[in-house]
C-alpha positions in Angstrom: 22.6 -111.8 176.6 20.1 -113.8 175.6 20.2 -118.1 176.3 20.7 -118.2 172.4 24.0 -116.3 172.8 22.5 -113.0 171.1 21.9 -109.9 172.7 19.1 -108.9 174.0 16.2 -107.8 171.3 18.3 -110.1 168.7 16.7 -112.8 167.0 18.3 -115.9 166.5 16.5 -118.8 164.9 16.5 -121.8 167.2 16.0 -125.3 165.5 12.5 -127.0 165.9 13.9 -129.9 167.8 16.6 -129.7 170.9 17.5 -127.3 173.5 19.9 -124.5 174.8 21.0 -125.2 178.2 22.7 -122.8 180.1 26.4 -123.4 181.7 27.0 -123.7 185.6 29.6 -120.9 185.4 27.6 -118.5 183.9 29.7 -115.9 181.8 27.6 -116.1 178.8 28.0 -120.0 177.9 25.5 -122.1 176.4 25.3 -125.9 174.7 23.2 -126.1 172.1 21.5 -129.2 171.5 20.5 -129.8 167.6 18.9 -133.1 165.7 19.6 -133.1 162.1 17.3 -135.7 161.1 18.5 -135.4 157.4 22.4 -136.4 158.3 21.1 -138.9 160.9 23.4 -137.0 164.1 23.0 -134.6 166.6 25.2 -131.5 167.3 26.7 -130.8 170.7 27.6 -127.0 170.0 29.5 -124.5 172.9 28.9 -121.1 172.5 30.2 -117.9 174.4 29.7 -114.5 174.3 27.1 -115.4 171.0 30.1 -117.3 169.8 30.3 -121.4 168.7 33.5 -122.2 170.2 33.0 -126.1 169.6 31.3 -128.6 168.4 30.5 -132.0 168.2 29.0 -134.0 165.6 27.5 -137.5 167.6 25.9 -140.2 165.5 22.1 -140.9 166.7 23.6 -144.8 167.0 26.2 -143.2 169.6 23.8 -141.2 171.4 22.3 -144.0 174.0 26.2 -144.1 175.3 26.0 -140.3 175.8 22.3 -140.7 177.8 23.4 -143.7 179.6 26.6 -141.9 181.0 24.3 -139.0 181.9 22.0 -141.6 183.6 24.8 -142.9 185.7 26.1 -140.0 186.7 22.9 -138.8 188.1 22.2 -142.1 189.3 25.5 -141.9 191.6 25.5 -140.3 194.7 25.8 -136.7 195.3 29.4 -135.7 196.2 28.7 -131.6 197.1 32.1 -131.5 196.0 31.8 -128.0 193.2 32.9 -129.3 189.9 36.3 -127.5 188.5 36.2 -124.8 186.2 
């Protein structure tokens, strides 16, 4: 599989802004990151196995919650505890 979810060889058109980030437990899972500038939001989307299993739709006015969390969490310290599946 490819990090878009397609196999190999595949094309799969990606959008022109965000990013496809691979998951920790491997298998085939992605997030897909994508602005859509015209609704004002970005999509949160989980695929598997070249599959969207979820989504979620986040307001761009919601998304400095989403990056401060993040921030925090990296900001924190370092536990070496290996998150649960």
């Amino acid at each position: 599989m490819s990090p878009t979810g397609s196999p190999r060889g595949q094309l799969l058109a990606l959008p022109a802004s965000g990013a496809v980030l691979p998951d920790q437990r491997g298998g085939s899972r992605w997030m897909r990151v994508t602005w859509h500038e015209e609704d004002d939001l970005v999509v949160l989307s989980i695929w598997h196995d070249g599959t969207c299993t979820a989504t979620l739709r986040l307001a761009r006015a919601e998304v400095p919650a989403l990056v401060s969390a993040l921030v925090d969490g990296l900001a924190g310290p370092a536990t070496g505890v290996p998150a649960s599946s």
